[in-house]
PyMOL commands that place a pseudoatom at each C-alpha (Angstrom):
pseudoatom trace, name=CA, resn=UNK, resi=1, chain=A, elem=C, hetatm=0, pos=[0.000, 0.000, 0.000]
pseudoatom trace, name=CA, resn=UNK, resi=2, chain=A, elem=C, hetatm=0, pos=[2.466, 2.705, 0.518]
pseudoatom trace, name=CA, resn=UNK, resi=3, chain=A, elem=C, hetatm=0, pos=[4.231, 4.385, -1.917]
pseudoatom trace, name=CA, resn=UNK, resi=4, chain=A, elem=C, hetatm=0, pos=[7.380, 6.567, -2.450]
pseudoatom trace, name=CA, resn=UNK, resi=5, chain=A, elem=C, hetatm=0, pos=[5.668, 9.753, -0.826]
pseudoatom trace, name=CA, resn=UNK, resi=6, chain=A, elem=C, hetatm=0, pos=[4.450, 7.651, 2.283]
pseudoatom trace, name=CA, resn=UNK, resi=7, chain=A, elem=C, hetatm=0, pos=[7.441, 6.199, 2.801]
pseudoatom trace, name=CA, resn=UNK, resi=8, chain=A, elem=C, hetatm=0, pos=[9.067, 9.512, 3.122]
pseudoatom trace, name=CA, resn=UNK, resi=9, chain=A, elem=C, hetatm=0, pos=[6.712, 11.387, 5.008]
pseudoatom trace, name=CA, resn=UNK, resi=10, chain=A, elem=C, hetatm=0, pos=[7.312, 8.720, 7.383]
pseudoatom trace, name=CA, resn=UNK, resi=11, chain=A, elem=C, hetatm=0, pos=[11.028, 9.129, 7.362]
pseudoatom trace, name=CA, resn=UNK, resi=12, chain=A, elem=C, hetatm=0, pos=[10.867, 12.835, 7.998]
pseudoatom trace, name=CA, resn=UNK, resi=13, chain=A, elem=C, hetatm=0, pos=[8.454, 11.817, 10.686]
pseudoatom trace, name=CA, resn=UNK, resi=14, chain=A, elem=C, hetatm=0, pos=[10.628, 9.692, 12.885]
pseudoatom trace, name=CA, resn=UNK, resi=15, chain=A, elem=C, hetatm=0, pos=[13.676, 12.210, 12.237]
pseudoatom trace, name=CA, resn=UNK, resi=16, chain=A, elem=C, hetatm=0, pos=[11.179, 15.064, 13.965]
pseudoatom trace, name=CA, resn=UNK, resi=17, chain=A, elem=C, hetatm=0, pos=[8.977, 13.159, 16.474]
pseudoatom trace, name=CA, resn=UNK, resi=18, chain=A, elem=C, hetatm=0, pos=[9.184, 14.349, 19.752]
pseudoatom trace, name=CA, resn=UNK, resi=19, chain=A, elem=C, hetatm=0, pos=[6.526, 11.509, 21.522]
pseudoatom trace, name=CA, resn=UNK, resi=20, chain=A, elem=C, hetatm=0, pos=[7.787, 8.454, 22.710]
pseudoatom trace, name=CA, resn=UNK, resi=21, chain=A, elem=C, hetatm=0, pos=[5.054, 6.325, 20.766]
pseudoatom trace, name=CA, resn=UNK, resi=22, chain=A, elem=C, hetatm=0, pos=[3.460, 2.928, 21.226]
pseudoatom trace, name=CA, resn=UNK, resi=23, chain=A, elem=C, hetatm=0, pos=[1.157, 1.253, 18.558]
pseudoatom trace, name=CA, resn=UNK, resi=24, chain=A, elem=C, hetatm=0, pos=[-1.459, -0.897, 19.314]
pseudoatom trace, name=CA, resn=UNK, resi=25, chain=A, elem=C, hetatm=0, pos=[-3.420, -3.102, 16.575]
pseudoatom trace, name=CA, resn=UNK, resi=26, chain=A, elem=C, hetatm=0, pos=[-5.577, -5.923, 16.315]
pseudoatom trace, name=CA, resn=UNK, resi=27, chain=A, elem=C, hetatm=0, pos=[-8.275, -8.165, 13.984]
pseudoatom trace, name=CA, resn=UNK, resi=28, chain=A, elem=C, hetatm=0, pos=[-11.497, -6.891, 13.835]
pseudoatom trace, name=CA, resn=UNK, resi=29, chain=A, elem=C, hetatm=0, pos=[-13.633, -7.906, 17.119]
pseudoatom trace, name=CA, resn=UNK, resi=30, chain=A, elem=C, hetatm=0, pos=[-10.526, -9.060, 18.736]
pseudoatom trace, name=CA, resn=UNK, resi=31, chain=A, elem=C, hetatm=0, pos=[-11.118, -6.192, 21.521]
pseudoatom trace, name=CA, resn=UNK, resi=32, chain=A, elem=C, hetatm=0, pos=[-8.647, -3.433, 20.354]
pseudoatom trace, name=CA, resn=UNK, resi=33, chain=A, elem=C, hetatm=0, pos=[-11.366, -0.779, 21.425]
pseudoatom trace, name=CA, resn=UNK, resi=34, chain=A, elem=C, hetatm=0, pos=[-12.132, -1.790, 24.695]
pseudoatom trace, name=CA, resn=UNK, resi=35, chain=A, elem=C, hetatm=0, pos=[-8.441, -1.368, 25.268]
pseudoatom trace, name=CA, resn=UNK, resi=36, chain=A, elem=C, hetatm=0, pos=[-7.857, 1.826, 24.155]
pseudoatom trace, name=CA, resn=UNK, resi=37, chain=A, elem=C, hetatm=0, pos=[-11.282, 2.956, 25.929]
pseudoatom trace, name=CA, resn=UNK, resi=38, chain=A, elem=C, hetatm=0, pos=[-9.469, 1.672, 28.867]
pseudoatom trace, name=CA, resn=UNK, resi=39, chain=A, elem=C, hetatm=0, pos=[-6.201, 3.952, 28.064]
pseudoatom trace, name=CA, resn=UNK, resi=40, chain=A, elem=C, hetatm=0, pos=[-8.248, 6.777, 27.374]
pseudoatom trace, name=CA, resn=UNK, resi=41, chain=A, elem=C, hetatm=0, pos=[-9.993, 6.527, 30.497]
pseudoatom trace, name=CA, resn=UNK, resi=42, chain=A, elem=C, hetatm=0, pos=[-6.595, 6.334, 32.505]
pseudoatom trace, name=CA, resn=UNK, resi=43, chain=A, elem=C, hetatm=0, pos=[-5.202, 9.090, 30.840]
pseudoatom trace, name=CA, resn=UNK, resi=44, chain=A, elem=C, hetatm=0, pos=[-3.054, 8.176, 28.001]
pseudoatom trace, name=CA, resn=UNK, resi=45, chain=A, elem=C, hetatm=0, pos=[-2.977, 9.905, 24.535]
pseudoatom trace, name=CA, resn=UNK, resi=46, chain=A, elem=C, hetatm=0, pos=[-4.438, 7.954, 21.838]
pseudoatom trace, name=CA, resn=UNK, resi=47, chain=A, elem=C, hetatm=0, pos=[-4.347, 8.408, 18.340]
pseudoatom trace, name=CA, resn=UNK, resi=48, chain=A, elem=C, hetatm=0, pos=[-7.045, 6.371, 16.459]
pseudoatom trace, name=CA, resn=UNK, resi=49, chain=A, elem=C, hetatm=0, pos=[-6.345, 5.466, 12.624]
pseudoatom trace, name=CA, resn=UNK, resi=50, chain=A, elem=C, hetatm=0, pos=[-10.630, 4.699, 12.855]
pseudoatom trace, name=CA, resn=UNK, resi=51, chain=A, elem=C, hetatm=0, pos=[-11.855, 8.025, 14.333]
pseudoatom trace, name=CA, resn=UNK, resi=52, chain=A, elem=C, hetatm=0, pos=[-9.311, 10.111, 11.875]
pseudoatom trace, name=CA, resn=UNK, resi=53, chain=A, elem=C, hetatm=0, pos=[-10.858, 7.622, 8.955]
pseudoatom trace, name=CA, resn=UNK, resi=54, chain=A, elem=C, hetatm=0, pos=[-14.381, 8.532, 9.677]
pseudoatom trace, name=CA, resn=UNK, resi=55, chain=A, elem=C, hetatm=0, pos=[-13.400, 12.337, 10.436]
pseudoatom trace, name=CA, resn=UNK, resi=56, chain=A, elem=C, hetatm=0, pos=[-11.755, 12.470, 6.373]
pseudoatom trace, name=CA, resn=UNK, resi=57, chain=A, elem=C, hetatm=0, pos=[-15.081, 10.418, 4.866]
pseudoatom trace, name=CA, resn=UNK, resi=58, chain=A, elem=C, hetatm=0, pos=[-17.587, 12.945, 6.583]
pseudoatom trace, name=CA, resn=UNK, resi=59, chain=A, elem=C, hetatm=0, pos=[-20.725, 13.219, 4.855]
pseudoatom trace, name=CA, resn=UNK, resi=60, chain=A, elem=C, hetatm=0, pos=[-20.078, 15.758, 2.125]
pseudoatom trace, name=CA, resn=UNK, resi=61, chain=A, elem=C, hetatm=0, pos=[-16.161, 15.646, 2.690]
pseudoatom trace, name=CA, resn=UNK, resi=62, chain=A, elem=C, hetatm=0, pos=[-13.860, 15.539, -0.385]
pseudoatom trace, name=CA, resn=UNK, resi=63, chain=A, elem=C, hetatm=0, pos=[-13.364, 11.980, 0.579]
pseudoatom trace, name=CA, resn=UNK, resi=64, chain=A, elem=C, hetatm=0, pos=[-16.967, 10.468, 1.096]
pseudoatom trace, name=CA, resn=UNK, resi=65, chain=A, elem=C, hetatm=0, pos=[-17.554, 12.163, -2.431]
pseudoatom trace, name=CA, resn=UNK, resi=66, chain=A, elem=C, hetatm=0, pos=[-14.668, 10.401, -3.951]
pseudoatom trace, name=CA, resn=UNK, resi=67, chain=A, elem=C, hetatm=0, pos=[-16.307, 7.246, -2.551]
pseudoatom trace, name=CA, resn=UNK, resi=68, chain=A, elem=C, hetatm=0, pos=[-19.185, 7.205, -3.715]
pseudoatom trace, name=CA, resn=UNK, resi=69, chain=A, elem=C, hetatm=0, pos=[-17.854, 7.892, -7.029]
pseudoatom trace, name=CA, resn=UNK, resi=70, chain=A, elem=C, hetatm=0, pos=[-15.775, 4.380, -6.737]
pseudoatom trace, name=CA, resn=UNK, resi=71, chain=A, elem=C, hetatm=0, pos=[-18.508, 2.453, -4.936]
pseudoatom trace, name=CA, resn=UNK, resi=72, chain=A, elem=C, hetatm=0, pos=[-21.965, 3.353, -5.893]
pseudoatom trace, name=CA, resn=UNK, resi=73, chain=A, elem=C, hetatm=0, pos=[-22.900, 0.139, -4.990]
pseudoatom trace, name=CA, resn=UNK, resi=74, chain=A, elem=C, hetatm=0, pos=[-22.215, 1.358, -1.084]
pseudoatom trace, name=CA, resn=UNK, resi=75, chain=A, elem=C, hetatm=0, pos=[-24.439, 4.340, -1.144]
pseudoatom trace, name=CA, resn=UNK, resi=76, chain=A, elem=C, hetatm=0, pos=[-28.109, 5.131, 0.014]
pseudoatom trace, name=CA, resn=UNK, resi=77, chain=A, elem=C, hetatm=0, pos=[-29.515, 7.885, -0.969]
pseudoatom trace, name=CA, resn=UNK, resi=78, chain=A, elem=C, hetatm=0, pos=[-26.544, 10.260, -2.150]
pseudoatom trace, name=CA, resn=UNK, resi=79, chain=A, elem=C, hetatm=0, pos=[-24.739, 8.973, 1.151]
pseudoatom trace, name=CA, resn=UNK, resi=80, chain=A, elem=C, hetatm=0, pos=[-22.014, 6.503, 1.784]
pseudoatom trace, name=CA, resn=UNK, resi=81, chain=A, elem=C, hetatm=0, pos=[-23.240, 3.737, 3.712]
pseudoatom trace, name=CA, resn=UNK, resi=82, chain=A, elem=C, hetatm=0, pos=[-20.338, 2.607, 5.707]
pseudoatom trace, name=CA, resn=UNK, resi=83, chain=A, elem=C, hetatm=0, pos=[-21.845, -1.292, 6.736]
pseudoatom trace, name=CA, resn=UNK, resi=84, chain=A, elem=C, hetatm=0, pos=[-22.444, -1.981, 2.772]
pseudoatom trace, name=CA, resn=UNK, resi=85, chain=A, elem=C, hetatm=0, pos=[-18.557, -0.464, 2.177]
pseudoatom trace, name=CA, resn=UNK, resi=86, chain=A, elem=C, hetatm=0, pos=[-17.089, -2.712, 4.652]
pseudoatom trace, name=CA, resn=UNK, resi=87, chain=A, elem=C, hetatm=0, pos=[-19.274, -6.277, 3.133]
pseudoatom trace, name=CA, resn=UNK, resi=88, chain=A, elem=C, hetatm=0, pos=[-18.267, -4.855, -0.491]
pseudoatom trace, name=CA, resn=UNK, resi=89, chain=A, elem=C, hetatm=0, pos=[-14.356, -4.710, 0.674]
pseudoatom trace, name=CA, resn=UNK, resi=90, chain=A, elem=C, hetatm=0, pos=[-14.384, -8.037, 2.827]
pseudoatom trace, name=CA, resn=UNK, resi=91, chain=A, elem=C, hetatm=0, pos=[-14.145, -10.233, -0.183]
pseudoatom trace, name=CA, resn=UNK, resi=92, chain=A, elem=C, hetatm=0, pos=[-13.057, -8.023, -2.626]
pseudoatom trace, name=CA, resn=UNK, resi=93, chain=A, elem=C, hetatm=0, pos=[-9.408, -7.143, -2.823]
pseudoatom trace, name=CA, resn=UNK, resi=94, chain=A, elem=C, hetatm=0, pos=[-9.416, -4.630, -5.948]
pseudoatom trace, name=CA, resn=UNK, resi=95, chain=A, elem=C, hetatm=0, pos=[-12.374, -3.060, -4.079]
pseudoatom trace, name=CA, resn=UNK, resi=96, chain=A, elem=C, hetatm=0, pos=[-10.025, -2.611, -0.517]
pseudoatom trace, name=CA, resn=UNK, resi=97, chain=A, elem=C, hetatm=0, pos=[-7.448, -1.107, -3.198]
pseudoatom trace, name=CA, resn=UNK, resi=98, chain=A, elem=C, hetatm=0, pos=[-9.734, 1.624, -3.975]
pseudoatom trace, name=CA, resn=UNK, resi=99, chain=A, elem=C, hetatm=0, pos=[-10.763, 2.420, -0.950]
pseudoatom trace, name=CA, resn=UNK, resi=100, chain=A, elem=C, hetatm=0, pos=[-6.949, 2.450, 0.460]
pseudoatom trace, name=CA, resn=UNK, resi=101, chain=A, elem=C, hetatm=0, pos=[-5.724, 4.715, -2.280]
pseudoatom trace, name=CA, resn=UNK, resi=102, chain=A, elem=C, hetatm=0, pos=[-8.324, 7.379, -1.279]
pseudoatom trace, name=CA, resn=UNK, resi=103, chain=A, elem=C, hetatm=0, pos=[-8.446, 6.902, 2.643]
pseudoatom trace, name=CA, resn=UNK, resi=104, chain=A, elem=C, hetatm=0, pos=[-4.870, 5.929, 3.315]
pseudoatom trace, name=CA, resn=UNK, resi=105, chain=A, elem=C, hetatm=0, pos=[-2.753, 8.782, 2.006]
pseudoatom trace, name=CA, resn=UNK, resi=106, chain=A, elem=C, hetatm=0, pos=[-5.072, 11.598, 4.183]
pseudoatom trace, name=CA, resn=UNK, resi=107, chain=A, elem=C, hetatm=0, pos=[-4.778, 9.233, 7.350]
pseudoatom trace, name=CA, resn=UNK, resi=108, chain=A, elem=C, hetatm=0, pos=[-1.228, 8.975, 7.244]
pseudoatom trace, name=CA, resn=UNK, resi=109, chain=A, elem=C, hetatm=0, pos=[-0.956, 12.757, 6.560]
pseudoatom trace, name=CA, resn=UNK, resi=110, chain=A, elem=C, hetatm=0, pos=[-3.041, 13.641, 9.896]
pseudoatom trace, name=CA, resn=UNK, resi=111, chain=A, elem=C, hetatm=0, pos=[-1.577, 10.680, 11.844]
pseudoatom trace, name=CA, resn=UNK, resi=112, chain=A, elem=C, hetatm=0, pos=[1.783, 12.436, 10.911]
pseudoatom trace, name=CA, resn=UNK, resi=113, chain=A, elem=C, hetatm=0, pos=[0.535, 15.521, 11.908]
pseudoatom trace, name=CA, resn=UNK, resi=114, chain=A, elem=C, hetatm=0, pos=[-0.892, 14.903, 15.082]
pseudoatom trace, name=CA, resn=UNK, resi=115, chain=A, elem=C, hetatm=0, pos=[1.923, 12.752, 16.053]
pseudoatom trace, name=CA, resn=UNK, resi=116, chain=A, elem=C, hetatm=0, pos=[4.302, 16.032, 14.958]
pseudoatom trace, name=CA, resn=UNK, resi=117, chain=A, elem=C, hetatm=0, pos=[2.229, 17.982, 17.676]
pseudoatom trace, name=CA, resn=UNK, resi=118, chain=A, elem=C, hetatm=0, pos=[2.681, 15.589, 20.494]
pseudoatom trace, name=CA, resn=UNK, resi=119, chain=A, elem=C, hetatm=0, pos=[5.701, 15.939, 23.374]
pseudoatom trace, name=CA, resn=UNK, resi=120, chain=A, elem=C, hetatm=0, pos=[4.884, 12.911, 25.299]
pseudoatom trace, name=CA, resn=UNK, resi=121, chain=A, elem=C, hetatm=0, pos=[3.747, 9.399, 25.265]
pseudoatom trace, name=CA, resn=UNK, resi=122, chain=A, elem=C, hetatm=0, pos=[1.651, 8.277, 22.513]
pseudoatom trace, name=CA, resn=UNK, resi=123, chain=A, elem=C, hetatm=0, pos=[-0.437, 5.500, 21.721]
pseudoatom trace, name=CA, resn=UNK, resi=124, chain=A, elem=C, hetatm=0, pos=[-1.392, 4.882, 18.055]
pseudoatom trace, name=CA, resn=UNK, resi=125, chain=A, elem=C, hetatm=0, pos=[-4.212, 2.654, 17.740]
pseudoatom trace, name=CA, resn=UNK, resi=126, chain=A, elem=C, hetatm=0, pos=[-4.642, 1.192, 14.290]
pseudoatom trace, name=CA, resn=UNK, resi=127, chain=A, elem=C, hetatm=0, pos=[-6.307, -1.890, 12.691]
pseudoatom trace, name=CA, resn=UNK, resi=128, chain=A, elem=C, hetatm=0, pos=[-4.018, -1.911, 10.025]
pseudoatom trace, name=CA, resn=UNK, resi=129, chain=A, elem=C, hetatm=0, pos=[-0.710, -0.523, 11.767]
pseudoatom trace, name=CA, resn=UNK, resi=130, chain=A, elem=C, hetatm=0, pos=[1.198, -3.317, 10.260]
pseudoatom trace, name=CA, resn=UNK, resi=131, chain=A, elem=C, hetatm=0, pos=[-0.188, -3.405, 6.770]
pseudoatom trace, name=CA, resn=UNK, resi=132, chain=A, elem=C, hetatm=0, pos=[0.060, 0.190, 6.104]
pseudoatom trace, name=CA, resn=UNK, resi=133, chain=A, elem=C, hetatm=0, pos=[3.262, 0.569, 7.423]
pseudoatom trace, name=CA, resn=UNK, resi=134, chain=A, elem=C, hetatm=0, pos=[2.276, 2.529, 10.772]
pseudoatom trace, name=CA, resn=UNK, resi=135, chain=A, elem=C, hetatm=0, pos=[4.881, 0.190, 12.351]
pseudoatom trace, name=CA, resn=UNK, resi=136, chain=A, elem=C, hetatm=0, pos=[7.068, 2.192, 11.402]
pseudoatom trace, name=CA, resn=UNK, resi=137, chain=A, elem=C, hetatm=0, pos=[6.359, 5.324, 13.204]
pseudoatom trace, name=CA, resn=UNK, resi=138, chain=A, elem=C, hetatm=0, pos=[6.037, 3.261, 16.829]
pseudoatom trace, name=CA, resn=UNK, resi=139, chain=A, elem=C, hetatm=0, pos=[8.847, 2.796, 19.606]
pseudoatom trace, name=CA, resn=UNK, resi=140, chain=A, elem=C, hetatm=0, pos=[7.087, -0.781, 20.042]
pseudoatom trace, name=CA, resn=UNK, resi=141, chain=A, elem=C, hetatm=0, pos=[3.630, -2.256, 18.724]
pseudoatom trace, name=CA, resn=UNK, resi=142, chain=A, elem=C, hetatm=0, pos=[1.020, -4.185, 20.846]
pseudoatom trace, name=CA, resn=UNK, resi=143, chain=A, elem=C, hetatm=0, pos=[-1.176, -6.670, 19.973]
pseudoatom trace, name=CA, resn=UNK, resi=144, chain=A, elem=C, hetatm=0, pos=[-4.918, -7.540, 21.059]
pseudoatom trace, name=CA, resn=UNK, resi=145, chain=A, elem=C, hetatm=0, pos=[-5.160, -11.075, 20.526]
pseudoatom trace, name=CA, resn=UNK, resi=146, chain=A, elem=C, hetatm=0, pos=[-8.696, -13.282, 20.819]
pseudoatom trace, name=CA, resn=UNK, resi=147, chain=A, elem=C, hetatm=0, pos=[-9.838, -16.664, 19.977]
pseudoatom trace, name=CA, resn=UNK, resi=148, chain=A, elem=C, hetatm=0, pos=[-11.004, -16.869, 16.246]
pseudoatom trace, name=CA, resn=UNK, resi=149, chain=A, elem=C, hetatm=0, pos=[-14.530, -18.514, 17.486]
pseudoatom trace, name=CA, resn=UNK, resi=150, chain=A, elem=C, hetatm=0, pos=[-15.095, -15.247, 19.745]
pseudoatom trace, name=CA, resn=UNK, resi=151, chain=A, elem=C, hetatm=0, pos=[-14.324, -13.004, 17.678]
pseudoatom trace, name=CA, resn=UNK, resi=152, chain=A, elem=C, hetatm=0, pos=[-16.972, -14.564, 15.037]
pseudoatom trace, name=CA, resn=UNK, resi=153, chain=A, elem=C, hetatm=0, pos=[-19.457, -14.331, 17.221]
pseudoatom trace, name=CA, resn=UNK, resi=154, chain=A, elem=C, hetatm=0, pos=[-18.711, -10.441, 18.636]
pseudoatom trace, name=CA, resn=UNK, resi=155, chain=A, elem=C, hetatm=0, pos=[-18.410, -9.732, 14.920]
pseudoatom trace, name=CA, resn=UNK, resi=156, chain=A, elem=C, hetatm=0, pos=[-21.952, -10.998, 14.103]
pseudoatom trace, name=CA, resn=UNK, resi=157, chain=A, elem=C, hetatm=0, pos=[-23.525, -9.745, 17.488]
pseudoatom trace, name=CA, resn=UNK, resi=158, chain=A, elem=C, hetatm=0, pos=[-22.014, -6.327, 16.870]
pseudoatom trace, name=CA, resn=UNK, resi=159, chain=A, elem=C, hetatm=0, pos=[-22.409, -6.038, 13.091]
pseudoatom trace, name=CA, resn=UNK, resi=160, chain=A, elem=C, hetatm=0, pos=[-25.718, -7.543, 12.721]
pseudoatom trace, name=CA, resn=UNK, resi=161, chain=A, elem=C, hetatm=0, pos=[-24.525, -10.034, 10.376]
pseudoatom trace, name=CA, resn=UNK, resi=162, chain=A, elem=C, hetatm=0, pos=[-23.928, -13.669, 9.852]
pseudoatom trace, name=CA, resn=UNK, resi=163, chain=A, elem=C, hetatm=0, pos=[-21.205, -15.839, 10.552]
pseudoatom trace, name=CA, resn=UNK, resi=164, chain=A, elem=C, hetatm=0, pos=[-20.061, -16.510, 7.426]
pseudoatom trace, name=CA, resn=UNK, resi=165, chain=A, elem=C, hetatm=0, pos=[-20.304, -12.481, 6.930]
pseudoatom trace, name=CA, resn=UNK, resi=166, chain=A, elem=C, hetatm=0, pos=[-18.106, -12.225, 9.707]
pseudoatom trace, name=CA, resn=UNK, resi=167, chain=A, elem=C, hetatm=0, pos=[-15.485, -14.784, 8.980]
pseudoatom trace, name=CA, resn=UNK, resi=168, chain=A, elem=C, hetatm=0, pos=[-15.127, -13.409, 5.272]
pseudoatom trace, name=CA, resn=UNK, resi=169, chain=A, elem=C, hetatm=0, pos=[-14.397, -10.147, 7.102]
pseudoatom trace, name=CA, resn=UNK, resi=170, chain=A, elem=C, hetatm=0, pos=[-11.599, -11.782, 9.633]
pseudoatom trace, name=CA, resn=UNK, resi=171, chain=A, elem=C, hetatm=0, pos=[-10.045, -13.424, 6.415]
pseudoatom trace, name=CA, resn=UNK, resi=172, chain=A, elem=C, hetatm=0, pos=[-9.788, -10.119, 4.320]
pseudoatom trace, name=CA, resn=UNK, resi=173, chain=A, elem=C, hetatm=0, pos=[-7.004, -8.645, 7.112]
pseudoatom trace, name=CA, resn=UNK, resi=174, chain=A, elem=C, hetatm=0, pos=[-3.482, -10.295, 8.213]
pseudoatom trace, name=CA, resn=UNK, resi=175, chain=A, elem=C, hetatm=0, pos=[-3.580, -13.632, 9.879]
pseudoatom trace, name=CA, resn=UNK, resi=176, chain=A, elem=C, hetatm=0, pos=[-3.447, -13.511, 13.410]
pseudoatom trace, name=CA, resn=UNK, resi=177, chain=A, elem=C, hetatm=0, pos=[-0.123, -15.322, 13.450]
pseudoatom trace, name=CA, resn=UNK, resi=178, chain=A, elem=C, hetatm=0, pos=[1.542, -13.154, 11.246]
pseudoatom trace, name=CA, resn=UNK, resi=179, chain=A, elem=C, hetatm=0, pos=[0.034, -10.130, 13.208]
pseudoatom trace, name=CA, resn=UNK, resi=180, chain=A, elem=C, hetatm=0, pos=[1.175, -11.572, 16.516]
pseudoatom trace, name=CA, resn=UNK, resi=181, chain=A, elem=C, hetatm=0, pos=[4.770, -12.408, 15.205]
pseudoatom trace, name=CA, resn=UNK, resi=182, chain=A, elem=C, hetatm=0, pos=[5.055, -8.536, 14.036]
pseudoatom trace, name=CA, resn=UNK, resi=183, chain=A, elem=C, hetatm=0, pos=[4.163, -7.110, 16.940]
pseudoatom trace, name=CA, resn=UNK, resi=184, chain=A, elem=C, hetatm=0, pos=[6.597, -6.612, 20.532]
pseudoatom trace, name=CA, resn=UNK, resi=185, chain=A, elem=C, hetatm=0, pos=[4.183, -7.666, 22.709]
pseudoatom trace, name=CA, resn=UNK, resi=186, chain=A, elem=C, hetatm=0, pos=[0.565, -9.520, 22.655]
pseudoatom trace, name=CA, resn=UNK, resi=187, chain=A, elem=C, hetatm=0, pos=[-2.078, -9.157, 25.238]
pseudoatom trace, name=CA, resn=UNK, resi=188, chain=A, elem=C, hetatm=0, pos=[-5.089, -11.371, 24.985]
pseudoatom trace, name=CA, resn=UNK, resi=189, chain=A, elem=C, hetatm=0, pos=[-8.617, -10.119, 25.770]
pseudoatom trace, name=CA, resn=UNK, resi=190, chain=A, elem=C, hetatm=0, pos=[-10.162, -13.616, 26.386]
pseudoatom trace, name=CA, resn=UNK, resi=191, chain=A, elem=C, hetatm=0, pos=[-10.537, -12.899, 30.100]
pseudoatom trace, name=CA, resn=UNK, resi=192, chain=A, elem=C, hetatm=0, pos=[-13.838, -10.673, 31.957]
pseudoatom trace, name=CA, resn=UNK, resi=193, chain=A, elem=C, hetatm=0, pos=[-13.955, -6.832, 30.533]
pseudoatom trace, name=CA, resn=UNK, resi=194, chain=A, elem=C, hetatm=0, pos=[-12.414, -5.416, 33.731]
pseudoatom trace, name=CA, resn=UNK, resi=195, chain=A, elem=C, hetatm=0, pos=[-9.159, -7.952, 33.953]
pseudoatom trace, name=CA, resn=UNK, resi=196, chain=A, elem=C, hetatm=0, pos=[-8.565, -7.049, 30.535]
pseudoatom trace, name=CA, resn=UNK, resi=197, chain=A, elem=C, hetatm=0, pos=[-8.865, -3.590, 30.826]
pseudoatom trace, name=CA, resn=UNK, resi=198, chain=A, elem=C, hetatm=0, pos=[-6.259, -3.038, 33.809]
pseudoatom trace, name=CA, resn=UNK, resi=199, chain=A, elem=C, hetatm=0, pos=[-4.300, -5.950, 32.106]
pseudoatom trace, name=CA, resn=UNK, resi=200, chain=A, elem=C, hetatm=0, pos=[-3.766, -3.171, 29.559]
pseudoatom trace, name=CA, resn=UNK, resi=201, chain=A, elem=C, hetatm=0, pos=[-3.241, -0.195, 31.303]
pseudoatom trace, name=CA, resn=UNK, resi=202, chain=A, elem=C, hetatm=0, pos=[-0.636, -1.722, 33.565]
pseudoatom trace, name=CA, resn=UNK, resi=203, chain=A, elem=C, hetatm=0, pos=[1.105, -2.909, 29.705]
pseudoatom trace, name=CA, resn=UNK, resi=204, chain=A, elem=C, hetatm=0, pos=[1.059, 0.177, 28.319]
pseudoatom trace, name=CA, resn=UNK, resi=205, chain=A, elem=C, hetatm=0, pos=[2.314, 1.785, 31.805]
pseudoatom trace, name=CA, resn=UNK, resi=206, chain=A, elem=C, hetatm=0, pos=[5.183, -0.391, 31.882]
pseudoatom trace, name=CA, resn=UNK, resi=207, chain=A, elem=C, hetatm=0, pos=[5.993, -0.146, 27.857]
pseudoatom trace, name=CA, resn=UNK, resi=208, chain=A, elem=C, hetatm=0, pos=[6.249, 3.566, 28.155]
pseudoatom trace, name=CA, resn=UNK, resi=209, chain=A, elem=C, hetatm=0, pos=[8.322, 3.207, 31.104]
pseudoatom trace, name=CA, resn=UNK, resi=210, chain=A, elem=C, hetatm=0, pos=[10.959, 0.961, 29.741]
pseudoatom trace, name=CA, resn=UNK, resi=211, chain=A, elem=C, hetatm=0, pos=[10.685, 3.029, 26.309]
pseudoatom trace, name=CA, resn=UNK, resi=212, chain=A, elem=C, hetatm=0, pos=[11.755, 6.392, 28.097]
pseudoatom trace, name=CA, resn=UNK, resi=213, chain=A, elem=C, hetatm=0, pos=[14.426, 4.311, 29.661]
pseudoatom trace, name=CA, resn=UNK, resi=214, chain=A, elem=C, hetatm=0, pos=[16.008, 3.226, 26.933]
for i in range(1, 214): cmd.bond("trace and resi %d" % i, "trace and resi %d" % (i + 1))
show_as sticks, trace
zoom trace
């Protein structure tokens, strides 16, 4: 996905950064959210790759326009229809390549920016950290893991959709292994809500105490 200009915006990036800066990523449903929720909640500065996504397709922005140019199949009504988007891209790879070479380029840009702004720790939370290079702009990367038969079943309760809906949508991102083996550091969220949720506070405590002591 990224190209020549990405790849040195991100360069210039790391050579300017003053935030010590932790990624966190996981599959869809795996419990990502609920973990930075938790982070928020305890005070720690998180960047989210999703909310700065849905900020850039806006109804009306440049971007939502641009969208339902490429995918009128994912519209209602003059409007992009985000549930429809995401089916349409779960089992259709030139599809995710059209939406990536609108969204992408604009989220990196304001990642980079806010990022640029920052003077302390940072976490970057991002589905795709791995996949769209994100990596690269993180002192360490986290990983939210959960059992593939849970996460079906969040995905489907949470979605509204079927199963097999919600397993085509696991198998359009990374494998989990090959997510895990990217990442520093794993944290699994098969446990109760509130385990899980000081489980990773007291990681990301830690992380950006051993980072700033490096």
């Amino acid at each position: 996905m990224r190209n020549h200009g990405e790849a040195c915006e991100q360069s210039s990036l790391r050579a300017r950064k003053a935030a010590t800066v932790a990624g966190i990523t996981g599959g869809i449903a795996s419990g990502k959210t609920v973990a930075t929720d938790a982070l928020i909640a305890s005070g720690f500065c998180v960047i989210d790759a999703d909310e700065i996504s849905r900020a850039i397709t806006a109804p009306h922005s440049p971007a939502e326009r641009a969208l339902t140019t490429r995918f009128p199949d994912a519209c209602a009504d003059g409007r992009l229809d985000r549930r429809r988007l995401r089916e349409i891209i779960s089992t259709d790879a030139a599809a995710r390549a059209r939406l990536n070479a609108v969204t992408h380029p604009l989220i990196l840009s304001e990642i980079a920016r806010q990022i640029s702004k920052a003077n302390g720790d940072v976490v970057l939370s991002a589905p795709l950290l791995f996949e769209t290079g994100l990596d690269k702009l993180c002192d360490a990367t986290v990983c939210v893991t959960c059992p593939y038969e849970l996460r079906l079943k969040r995905l489907a309760a949470r979605d509204g959709v079927t199963e097999k809906a919600a397993a085509a949508m696991i198998a359009a991102q990374m494998p989990d292994a090959e997510r895990n083996a990217k990442a520093n550091f794993t944290i699994s969220s098969d446990r109760p809500r509130r385990e899980f949720e000081r489980a990773a506070v007291e990681l990301f405590t830690a992380l950006f105490d051993k980072l700033r002591n490096e």
